[in-house]
C-alpha positions as CSV (number, residue, x, y, z in Angstrom):
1,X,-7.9,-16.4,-16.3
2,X,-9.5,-20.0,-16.5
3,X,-9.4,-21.4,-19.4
4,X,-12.8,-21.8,-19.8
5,X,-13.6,-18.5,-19.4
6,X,-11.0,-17.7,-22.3
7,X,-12.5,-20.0,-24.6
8,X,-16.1,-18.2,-23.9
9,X,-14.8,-14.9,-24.4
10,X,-13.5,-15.8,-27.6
11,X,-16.1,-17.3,-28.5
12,X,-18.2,-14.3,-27.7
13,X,-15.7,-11.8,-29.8
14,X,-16.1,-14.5,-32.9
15,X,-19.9,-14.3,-32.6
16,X,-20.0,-10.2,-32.0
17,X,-17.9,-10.4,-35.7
18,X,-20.1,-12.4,-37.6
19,X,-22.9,-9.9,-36.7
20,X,-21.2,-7.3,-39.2
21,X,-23.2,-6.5,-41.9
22,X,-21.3,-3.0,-43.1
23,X,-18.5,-1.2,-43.2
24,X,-19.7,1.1,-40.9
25,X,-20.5,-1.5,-38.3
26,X,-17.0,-3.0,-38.7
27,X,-15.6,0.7,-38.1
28,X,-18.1,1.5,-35.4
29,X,-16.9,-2.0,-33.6
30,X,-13.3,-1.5,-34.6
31,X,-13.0,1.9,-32.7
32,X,-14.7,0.5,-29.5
33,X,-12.7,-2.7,-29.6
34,X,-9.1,-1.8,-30.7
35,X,-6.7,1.4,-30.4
36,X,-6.0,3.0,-33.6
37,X,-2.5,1.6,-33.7
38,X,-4.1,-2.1,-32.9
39,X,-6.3,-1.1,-36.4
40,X,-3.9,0.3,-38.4
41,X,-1.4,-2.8,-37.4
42,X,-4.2,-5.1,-38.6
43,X,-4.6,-3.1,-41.7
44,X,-0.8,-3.2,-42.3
45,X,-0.9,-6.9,-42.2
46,X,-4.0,-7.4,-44.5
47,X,-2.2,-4.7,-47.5
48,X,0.8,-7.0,-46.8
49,X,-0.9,-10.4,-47.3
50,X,-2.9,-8.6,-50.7
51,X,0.4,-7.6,-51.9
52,X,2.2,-11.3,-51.1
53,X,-1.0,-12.5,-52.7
54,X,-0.4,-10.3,-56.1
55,X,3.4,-11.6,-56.0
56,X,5.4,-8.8,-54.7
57,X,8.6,-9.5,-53.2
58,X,9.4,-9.3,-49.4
59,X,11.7,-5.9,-49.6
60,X,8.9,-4.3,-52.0
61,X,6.5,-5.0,-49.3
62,X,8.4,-3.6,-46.6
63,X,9.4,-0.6,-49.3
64,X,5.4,-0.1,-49.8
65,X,4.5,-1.0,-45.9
66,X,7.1,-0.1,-43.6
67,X,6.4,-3.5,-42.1
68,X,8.8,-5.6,-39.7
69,X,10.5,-8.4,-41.5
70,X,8.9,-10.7,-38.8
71,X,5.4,-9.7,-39.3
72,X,5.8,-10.2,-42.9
73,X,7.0,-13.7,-42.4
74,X,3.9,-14.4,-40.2
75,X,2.1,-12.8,-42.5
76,X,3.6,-15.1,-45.4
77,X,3.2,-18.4,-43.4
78,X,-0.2,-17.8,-42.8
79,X,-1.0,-16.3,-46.7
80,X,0.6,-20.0,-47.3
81,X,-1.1,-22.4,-44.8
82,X,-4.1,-20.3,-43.1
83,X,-7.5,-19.9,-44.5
84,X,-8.6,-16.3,-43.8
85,X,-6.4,-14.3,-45.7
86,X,-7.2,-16.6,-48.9
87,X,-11.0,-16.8,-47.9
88,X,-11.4,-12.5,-47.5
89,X,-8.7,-10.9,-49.3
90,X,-8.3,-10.8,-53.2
């Protein structure tokens, strides 16, 4: 794939997003978009960064998650350096 085409795409997933006003819209999209292991994966990583957020330890995350060590560390880096999880989860 081109990468202009890519970037368009992407563009057009980030713009279908910001047109969620509810809940129910984000389920409704969610189940179109993703399989339900894609969703609950994304879910996993969102309880994960919540629970780094609220100062729980790696092993009590993977205790309360059953997630990978290596998703926790991405997780971790981007609770540390990104902006999303710190902008949208408390």
């Amino acid at each position: 794939m081109k990468k202009e085409k890519t970037d368009s795409d992407v563009k057009l997933l980030y713009q279908t997003l910001i047109k969620l006003e509810t809940e129910e819209d984000c389920h409704d999209l969610l189940q179109d978009l993703c399989t339900k292991k894609e969703i609950d994966a994304m879910a996993q990583r969102v309880v994960a960064a919540q629970y780094l957020m609220n100062g729980k330890t790696y092993e009590q995350i993977i205790e309360l998650t059953n997630i990978s060590s290596t998703t926790l560390s991405r997780v971790s880096k981007c609770v540390q350096h990104g902006k999303g999880y710190k902008k949208f989860i408390n």
